[in-house]
VOTI-230051 format. One record per residue (C-alpha): residue number from 1; x, y, z. Coordinates in steps of 0.05 Angstrom, whole numbers, plus 5000, padded with zeros to 4 digits. Example, Ala and Ser with C-alpha at 12.3 -4.5 7.8 and 13.67 -1.06 7.14 Angstrom:
<recs>
<rec gudren="1" x="5246" y="4910" z="5156"/>
<rec gudren="2" x="5273" y="4979" z="5143"/>
</recs>
This chain:
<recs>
<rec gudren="1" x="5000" y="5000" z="5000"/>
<rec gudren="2" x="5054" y="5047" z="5015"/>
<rec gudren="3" x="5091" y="5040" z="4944"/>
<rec gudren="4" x="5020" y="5050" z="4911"/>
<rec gudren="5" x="5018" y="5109" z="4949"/>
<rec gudren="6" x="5094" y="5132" z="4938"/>
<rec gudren="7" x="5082" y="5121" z="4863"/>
<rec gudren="8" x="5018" y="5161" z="4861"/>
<rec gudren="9" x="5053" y="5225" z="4892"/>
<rec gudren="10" x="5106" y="5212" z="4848"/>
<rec gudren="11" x="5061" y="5214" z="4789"/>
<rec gudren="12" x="5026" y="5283" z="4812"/>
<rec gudren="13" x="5096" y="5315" z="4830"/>
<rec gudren="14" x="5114" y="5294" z="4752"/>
<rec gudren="15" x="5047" y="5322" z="4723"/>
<rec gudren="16" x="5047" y="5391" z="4763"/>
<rec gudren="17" x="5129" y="5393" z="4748"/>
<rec gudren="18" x="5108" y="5389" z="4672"/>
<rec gudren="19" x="5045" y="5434" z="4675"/>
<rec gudren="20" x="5083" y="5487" z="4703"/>
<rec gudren="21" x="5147" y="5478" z="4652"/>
<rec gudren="22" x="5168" y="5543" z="4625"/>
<rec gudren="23" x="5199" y="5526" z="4567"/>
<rec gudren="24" x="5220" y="5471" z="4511"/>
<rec gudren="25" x="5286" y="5446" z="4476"/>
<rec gudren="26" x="5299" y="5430" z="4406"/>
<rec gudren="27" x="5345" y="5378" z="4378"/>
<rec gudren="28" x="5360" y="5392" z="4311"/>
<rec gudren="29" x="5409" y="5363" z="4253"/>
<rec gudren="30" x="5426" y="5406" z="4179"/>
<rec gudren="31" x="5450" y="5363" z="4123"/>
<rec gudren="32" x="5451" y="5366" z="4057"/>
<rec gudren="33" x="5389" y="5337" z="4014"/>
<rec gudren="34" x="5426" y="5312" z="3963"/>
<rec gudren="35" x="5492" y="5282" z="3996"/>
<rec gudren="36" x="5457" y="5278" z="4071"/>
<rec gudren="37" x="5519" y="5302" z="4096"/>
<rec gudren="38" x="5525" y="5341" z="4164"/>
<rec gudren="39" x="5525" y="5415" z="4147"/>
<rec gudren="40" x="5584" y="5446" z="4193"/>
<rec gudren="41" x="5568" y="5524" z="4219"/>
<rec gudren="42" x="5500" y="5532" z="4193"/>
<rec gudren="43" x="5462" y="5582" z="4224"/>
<rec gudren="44" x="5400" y="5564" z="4265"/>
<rec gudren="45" x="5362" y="5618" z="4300"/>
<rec gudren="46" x="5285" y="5630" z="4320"/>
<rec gudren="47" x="5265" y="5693" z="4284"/>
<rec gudren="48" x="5244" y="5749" z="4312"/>
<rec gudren="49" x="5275" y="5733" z="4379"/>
<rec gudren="50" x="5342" y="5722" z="4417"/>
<rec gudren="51" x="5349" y="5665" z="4412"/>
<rec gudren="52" x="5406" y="5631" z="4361"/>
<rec gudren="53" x="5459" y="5582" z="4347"/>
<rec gudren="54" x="5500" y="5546" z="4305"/>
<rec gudren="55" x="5511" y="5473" z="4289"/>
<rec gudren="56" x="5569" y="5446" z="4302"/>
<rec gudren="57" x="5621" y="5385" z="4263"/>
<rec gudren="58" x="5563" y="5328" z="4260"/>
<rec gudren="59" x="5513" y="5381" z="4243"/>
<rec gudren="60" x="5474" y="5393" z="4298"/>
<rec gudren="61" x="5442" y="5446" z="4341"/>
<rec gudren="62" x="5415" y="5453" z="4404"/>
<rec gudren="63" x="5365" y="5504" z="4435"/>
<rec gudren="64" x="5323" y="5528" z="4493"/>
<rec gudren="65" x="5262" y="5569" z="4492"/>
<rec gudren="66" x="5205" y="5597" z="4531"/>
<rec gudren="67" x="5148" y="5564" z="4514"/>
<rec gudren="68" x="5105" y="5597" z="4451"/>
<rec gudren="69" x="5112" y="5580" z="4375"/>
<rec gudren="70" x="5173" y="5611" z="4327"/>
<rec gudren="71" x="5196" y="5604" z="4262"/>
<rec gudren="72" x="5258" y="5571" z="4264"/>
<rec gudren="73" x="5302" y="5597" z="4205"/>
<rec gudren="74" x="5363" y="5549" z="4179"/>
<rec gudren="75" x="5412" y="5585" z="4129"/>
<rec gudren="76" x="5476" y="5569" z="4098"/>
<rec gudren="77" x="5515" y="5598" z="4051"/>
<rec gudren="78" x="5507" y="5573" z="3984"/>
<rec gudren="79" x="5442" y="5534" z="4004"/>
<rec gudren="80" x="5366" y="5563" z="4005"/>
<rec gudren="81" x="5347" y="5576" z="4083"/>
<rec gudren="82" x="5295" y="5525" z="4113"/>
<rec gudren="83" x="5241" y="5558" z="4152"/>
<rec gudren="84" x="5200" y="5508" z="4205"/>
<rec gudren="85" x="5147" y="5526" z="4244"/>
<rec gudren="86" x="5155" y="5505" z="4314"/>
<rec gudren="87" x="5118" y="5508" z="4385"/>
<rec gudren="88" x="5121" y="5488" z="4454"/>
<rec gudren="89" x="5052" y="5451" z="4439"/>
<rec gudren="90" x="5089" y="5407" z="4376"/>
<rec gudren="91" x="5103" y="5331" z="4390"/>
<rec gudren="92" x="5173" y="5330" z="4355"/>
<rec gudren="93" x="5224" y="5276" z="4343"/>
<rec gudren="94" x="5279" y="5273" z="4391"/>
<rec gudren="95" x="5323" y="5303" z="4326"/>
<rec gudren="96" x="5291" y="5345" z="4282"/>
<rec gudren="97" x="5325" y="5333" z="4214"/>
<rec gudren="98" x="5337" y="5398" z="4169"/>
<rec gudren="99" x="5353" y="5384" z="4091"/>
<rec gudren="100" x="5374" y="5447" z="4070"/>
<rec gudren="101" x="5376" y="5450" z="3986"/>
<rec gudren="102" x="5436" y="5481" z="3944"/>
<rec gudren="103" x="5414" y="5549" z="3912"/>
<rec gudren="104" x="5407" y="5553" z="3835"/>
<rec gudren="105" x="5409" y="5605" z="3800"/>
<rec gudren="106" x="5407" y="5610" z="3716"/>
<rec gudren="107" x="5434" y="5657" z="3669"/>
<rec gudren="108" x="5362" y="5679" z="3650"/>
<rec gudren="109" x="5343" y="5700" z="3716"/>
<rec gudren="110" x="5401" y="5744" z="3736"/>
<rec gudren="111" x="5409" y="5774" z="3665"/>
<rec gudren="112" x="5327" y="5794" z="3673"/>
<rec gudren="113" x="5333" y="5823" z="3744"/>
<rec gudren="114" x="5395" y="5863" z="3727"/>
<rec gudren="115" x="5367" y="5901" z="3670"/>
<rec gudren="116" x="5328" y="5933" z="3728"/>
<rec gudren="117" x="5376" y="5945" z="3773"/>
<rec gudren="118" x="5388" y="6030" z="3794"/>
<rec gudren="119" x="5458" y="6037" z="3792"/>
<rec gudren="120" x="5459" y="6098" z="3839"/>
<rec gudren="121" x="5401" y="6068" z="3877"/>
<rec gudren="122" x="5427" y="6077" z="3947"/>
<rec gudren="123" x="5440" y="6154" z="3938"/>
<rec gudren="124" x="5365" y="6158" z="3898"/>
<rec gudren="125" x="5320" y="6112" z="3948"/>
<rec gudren="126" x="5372" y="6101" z="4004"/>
<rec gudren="127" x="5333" y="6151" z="4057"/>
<rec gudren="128" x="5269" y="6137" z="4019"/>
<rec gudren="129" x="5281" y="6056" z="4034"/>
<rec gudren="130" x="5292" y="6076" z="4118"/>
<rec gudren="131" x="5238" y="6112" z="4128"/>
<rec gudren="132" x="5192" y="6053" z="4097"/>
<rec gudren="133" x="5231" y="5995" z="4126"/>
<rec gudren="134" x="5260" y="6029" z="4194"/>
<rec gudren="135" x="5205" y="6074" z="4202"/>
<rec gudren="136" x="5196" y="6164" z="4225"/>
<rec gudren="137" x="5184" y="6153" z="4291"/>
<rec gudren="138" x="5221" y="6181" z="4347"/>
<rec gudren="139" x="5257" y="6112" z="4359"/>
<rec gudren="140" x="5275" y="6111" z="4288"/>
<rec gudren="141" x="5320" y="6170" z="4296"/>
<rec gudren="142" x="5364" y="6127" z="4338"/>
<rec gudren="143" x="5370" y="6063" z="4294"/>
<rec gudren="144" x="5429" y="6062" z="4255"/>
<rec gudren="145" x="5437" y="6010" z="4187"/>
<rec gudren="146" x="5512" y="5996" z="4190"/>
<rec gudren="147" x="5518" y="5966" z="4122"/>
<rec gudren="148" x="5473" y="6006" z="4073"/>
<rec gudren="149" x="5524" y="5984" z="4015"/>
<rec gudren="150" x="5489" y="5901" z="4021"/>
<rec gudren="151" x="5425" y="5941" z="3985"/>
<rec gudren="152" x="5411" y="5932" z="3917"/>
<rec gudren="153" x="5348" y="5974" z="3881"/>
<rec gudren="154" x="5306" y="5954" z="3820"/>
<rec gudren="155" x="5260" y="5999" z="3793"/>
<rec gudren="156" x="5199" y="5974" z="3749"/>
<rec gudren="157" x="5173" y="6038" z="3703"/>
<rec gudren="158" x="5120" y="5986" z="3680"/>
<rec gudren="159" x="5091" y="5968" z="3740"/>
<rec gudren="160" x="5116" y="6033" z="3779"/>
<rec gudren="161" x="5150" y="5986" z="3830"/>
<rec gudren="162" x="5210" y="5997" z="3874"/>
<rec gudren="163" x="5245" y="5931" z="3901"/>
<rec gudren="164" x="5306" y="5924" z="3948"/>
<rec gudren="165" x="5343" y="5856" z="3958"/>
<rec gudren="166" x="5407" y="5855" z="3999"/>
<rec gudren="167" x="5467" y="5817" z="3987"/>
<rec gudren="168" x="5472" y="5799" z="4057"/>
<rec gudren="169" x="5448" y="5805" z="4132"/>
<rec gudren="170" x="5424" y="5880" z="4145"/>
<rec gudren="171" x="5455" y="5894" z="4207"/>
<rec gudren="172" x="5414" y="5949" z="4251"/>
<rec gudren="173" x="5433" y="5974" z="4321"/>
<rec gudren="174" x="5372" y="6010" z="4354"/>
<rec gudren="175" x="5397" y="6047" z="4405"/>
<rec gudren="176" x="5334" y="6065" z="4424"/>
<rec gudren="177" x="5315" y="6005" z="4450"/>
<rec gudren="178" x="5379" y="5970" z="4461"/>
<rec gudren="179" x="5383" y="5917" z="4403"/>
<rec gudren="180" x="5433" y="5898" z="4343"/>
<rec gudren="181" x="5380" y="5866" z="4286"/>
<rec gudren="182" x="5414" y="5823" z="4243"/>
<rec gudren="183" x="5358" y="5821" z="4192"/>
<rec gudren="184" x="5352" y="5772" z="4130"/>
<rec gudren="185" x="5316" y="5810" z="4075"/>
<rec gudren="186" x="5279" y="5769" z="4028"/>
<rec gudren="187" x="5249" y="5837" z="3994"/>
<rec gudren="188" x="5222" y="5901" z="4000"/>
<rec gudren="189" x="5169" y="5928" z="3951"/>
<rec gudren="190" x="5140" y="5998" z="3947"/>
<rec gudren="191" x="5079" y="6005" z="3894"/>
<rec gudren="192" x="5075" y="6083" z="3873"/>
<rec gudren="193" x="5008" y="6079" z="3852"/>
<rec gudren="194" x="4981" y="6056" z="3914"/>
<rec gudren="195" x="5024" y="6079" z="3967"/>
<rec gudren="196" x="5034" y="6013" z="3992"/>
<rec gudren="197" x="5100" y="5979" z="4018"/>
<rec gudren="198" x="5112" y="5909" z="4037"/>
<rec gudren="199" x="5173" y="5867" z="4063"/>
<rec gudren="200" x="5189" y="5802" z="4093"/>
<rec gudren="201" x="5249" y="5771" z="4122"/>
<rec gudren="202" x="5270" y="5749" z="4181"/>
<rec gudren="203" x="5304" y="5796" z="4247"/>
<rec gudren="204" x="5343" y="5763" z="4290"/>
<rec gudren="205" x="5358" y="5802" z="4359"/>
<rec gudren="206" x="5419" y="5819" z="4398"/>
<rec gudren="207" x="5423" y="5850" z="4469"/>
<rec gudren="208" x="5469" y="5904" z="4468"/>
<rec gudren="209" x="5518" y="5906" z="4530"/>
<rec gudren="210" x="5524" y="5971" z="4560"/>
<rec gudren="211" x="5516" y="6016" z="4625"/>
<rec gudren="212" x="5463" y="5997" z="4683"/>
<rec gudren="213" x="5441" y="6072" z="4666"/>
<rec gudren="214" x="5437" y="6050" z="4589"/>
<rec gudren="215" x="5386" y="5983" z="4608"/>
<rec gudren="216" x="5346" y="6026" z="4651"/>
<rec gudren="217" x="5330" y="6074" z="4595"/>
<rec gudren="218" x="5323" y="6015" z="4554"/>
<rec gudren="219" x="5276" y="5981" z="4602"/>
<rec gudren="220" x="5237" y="6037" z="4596"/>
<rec gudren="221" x="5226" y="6049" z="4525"/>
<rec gudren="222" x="5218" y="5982" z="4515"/>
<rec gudren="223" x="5153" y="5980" z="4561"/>
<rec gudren="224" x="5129" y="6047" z="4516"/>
<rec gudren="225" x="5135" y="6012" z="4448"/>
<rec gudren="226" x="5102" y="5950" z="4474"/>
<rec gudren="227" x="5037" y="5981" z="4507"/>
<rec gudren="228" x="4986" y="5983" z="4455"/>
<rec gudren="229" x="5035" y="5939" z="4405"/>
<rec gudren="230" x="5011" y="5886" z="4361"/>
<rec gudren="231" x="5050" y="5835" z="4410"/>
<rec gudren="232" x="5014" y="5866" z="4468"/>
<rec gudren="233" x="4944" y="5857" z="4437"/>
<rec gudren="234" x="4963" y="5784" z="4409"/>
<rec gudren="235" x="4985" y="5764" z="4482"/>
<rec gudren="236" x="4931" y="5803" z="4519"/>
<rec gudren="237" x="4870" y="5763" z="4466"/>
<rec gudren="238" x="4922" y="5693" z="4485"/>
<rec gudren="239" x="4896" y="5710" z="4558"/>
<rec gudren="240" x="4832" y="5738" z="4555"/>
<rec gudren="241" x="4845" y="5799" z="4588"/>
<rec gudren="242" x="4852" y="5844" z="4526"/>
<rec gudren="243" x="4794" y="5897" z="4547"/>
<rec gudren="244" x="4824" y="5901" z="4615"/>
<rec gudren="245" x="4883" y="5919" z="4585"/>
<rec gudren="246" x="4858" y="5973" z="4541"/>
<rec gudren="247" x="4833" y="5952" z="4472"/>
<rec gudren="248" x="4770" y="5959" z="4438"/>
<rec gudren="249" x="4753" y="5918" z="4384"/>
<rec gudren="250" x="4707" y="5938" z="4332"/>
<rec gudren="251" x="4673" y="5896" z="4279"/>
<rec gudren="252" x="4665" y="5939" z="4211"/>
<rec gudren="253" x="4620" y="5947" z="4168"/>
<rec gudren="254" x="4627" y="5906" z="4094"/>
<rec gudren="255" x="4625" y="5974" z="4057"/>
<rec gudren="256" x="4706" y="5994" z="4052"/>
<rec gudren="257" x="4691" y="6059" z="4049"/>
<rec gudren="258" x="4652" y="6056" z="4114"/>
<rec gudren="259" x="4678" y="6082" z="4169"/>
<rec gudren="260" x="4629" y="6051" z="4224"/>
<rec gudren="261" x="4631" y="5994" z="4269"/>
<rec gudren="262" x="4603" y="5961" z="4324"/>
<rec gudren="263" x="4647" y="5951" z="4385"/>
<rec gudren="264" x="4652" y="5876" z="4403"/>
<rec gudren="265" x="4642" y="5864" z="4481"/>
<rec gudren="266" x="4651" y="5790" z="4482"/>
<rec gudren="267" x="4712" y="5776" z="4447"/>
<rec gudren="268" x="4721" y="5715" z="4483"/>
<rec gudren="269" x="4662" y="5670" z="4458"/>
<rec gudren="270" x="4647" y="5609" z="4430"/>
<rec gudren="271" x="4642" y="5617" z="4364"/>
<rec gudren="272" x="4697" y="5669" z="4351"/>
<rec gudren="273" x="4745" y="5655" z="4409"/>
<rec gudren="274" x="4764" y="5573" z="4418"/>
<rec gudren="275" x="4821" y="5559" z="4465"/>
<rec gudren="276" x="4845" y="5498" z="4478"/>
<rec gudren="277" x="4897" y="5481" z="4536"/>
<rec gudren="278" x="4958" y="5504" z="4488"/>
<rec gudren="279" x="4937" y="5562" z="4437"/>
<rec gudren="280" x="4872" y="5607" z="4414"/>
<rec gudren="281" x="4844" y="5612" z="4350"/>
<rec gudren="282" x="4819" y="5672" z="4330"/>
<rec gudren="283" x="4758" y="5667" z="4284"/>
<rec gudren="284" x="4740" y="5730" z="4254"/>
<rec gudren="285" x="4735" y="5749" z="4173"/>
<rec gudren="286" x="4735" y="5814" z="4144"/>
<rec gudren="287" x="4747" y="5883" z="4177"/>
<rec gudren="288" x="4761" y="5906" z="4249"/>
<rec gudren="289" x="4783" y="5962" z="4284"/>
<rec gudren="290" x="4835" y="5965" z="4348"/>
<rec gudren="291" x="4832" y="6016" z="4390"/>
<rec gudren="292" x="4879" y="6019" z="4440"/>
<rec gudren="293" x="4862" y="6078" z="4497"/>
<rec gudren="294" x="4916" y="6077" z="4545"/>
<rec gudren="295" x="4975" y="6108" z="4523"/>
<rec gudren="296" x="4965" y="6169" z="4475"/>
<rec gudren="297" x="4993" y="6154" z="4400"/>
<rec gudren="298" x="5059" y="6195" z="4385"/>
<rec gudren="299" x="5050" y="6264" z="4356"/>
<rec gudren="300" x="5094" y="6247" z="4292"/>
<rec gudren="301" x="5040" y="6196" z="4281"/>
<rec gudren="302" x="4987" y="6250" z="4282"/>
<rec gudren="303" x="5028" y="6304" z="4239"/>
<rec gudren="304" x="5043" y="6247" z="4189"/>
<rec gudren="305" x="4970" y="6231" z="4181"/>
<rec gudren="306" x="4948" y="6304" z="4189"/>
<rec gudren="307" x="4903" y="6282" z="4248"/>
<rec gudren="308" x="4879" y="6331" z="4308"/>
<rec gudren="309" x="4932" y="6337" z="4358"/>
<rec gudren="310" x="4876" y="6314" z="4411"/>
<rec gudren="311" x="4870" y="6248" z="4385"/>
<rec gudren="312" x="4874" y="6201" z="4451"/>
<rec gudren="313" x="4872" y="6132" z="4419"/>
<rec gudren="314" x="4918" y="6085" z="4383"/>
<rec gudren="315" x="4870" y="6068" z="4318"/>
<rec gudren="316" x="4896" y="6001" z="4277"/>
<rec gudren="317" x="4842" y="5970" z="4226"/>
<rec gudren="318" x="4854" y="5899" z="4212"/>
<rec gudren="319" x="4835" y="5862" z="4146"/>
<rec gudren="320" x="4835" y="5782" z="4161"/>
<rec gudren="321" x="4830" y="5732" z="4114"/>
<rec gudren="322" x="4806" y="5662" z="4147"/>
<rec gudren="323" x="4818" y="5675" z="4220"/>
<rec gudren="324" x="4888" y="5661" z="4257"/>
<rec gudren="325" x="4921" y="5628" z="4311"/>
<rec gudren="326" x="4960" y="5657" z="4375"/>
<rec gudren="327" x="5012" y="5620" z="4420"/>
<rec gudren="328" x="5036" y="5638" z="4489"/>
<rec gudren="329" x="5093" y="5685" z="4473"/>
<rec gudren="330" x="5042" y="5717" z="4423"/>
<rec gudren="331" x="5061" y="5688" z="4362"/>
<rec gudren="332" x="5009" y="5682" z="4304"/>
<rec gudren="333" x="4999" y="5648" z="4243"/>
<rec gudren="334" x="4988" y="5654" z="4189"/>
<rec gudren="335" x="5017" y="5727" z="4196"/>
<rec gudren="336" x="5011" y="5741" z="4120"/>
<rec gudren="337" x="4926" y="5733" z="4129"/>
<rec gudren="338" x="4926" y="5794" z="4174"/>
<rec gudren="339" x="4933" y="5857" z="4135"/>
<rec gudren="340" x="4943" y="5917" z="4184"/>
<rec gudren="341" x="4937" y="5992" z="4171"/>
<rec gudren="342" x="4947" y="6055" z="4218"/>
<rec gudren="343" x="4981" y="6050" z="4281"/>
<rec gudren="344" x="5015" y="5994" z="4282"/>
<rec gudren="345" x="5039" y="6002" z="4202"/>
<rec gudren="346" x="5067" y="6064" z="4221"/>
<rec gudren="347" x="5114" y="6023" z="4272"/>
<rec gudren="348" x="5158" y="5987" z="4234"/>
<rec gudren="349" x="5228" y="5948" z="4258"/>
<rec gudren="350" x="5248" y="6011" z="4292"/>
<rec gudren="351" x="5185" y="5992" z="4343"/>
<rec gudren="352" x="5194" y="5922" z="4332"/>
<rec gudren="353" x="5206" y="5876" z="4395"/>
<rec gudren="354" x="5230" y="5802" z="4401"/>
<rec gudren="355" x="5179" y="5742" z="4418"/>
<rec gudren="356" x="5217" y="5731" z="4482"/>
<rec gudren="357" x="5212" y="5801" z="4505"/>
<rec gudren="358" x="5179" y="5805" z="4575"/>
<rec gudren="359" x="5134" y="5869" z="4598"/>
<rec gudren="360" x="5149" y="5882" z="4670"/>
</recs>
C-alpha cells in the first residue's frame, strides 16, 4: 500500500512539474538533401527573437526556449534557408532533421533582374528605403543601418514598382531600445500607385551590453513601444484579458469605404474565440478596428497623418482573411492573412520587439 501510494505522489509531483514547465528544447540536425551530409556552421536561429545558434562538426544544434511557437530559420551559405514552424505545443522527434537544398540560379534570371537594377540606387532611394523599412518615429532617429552598401534597388517603370534585395544580413543597432537586428531580407516592395510597401524577412535580435544607466533607459522604452503593440494585443486576446488591458475591438461594416463599426464586448466566445489548453484561435473574417486607449499615439503619428493633435487613441484597422492562431509568447499564424493599417503600420522594425521580450 505504501509504494501505491509513493508512486501516486510521484506521478502528481511529475504532472504539476510538467504543467508548470516554462519552456521547451529542440534537437536539431542540417544536412545536405542531396549528399545527407552534416552541414558544419549553419546558422540556426528562432526569428524574431534572441534566441540563436550554430551547428556544430556532426551538424547539429541545440536550443532552449520559453514556451510559445517561432519560426525557426536554417541558412547556409550557398544553400536556400529552411524555415519550420515550431511550438512548445508540437510533439517532435527527439532530432529534428533539416535538409537544407543548394541554391540555383540560371543565366536567364540574373540577366532579367539586372536590367532593372538603379545603379545609383542607394544615393536615389537610400533615405526613401529607411523611412519605409526602419520607420519616422522618434525611435527611428536612433536606429542606425551599418551596412547600407548590402542594398541593391530595381525599379519597374512598368509596374511603377521599387524593390530592394540585399546581398547579405542588414545589420541594425537600435539604440533606442537597446538591440543589434541582424535582419535577413527576402524583399522590400514599394507600389507608387498605391502607396503601399511590403517586406518580409527574418530579424534576429541581439542585446546590446552597456551601462546599468543605458538598460534602465532601455527598460523603459521598451515597456512604451510595447503598450498598445501588436505583440501586446496578440498576448493580451492569448489571455483573455485584452479589454482590461485597454483595447477595443470593433467589427466593421462590409462597405470599405465605411467608416462605422460596432464595438465587440465579448471577444472571448464560442464561436469566435476557441482555446484549447495550448493556443487560441481567433475566428474573425473581414474588417476590424483596434483601438487601443491607454497610452496616447505619438505626435509624429498624428502630423504624418494630418490628424487633430487631441487624438487620445491608438487606431489600427485589421483586414483578416480566414481567421488566425496565437501561442503563448504571442506568436500568430498565418501572419501574411492579417493585413494591418494605421498604428501599428506606422511602427515598423524601429518599434519592433523580440517574441521573448517580457513586459514588467
Amino acid at each position: 500500500m505504501k509504494n501505491i501510494i509513493a508512486a501516486l505522489l510521484l506521478t502528481i509531483l511529475y504532472t504539476t512539474a510538467f504543467s508548470q514547465q516554462k519552456d521547451f528544447t529542440i534537437l536539431g540536425k542540417v544536412v545536405d538533401s542531396a549528399s545527407r551530409q552534416p552541414l558544419n556552421g549553419a546558422s540556426a536561429y528562432c526569428q524574431n527573437t534572441t534566441h540563436g545558434t550554430i551547428t556544430n562538426n556532426e551538424g547539429l544544434f541545440f536550443m532552449r526556449l520559453p514556451n510559445g511557437g517561432y519560426d525557426l530559420i536554417v541558412s547556409y551559405t550557398g544553400y536556400n534557408k529552411s524555415v519550420l514552424r515550431i511550438s512548445s505545443n508540437q510533439a517532435m522527434a527527439d532530432t529534428v532533421v533539416i535538409e537544407l537544398v543548394k541554391e540555383e540560379k540560371t543565366m536567364t534570371e540574373v540577366a532579367v533582374v539586372a536590367s532593372n537594377e538603379v545603379q545609383d540606387g542607394l544615393a536615389k532611394y537610400g533615405s526613401f528605403f529607411t523611412d519605409h523599412f526602419i520607420g519616422t518615429t522618434p525611435n527611428a532617429s536612433q536606429c542606425v543601418l551599418r551596412n547600407p552598401e548590402a542594398l541593391r534597388f530595381f525599379y519597374t517603370k512598368k509596374r511603377n514598382r521599387l524593390k530592394v534585395t540585399a546581398r547579405e544580413d542588414l545589420i541594425i543597432t537600435n539604440y533606442a531600445l537597446g538591440y543589434t537586428i541582424r535582419y535577413q531580407l527576402d524583399s522590400f516592395s514599394y507600389d507608387y500607385n498605391t502607396n503601399i510597401s511590403q517586406y518580409t524577412g527574418y530579424p534576429f535580435f541581439q542585446e546590446i551590453d552597456s551601462t546599468t544607466e543605458a538598460q534602465a533607459a532601455w527598460k523603459k522604452n521598451r515597456a512604451k513601444t510595447y503598450l498598445g503593440s501588436r505583440l501586446h494585443f496578440m498576448r493580451s486576446l492569448y489571455d483573455s484579458v485584452a479589454i482590461e488591458e485597454g483595447f477595443i475591438v470593433e467589427k466593421m461594416d462590409n462597405d470599405p469605404k465605411s467608416v462605422k463599426g460596432t464595438i465587440i464586448n465579448n471577444l472571448y466566445d464560442g464561436e469566435q474565440y476557441v482555446a484549447d489548453s495550448n493556443d487560441v484561435t481567433i475566428n474573425w473574417q473581414g474588417r476590424y478596428r483596434v483601438s487601443y486607449k491607454t497610452v496616447f499615439p505619438e505626435k509624429r503619428f498624428l502630423q504624418e497623418f494630418k490628424l487633430p493633435a487631441n487624438t487620445r487613441m491608438q487606431v489600427t484597422l485589421l483586414d483578416i482573411a480566414d481567421g488566425f492562431v496565437i501561442e503563448e509568447n504571442g506568436y500568430f499564424y498565418e501572419q501574411y492573412d492579417v493585413i494591418n493599417t494605421g498604428y501599428w503600420a506606422w511602427k515598423k522594425l524601429a518599434e519592433l520587439l523580440p517574441y521573448n521580450y517580457e513586459y514588467e
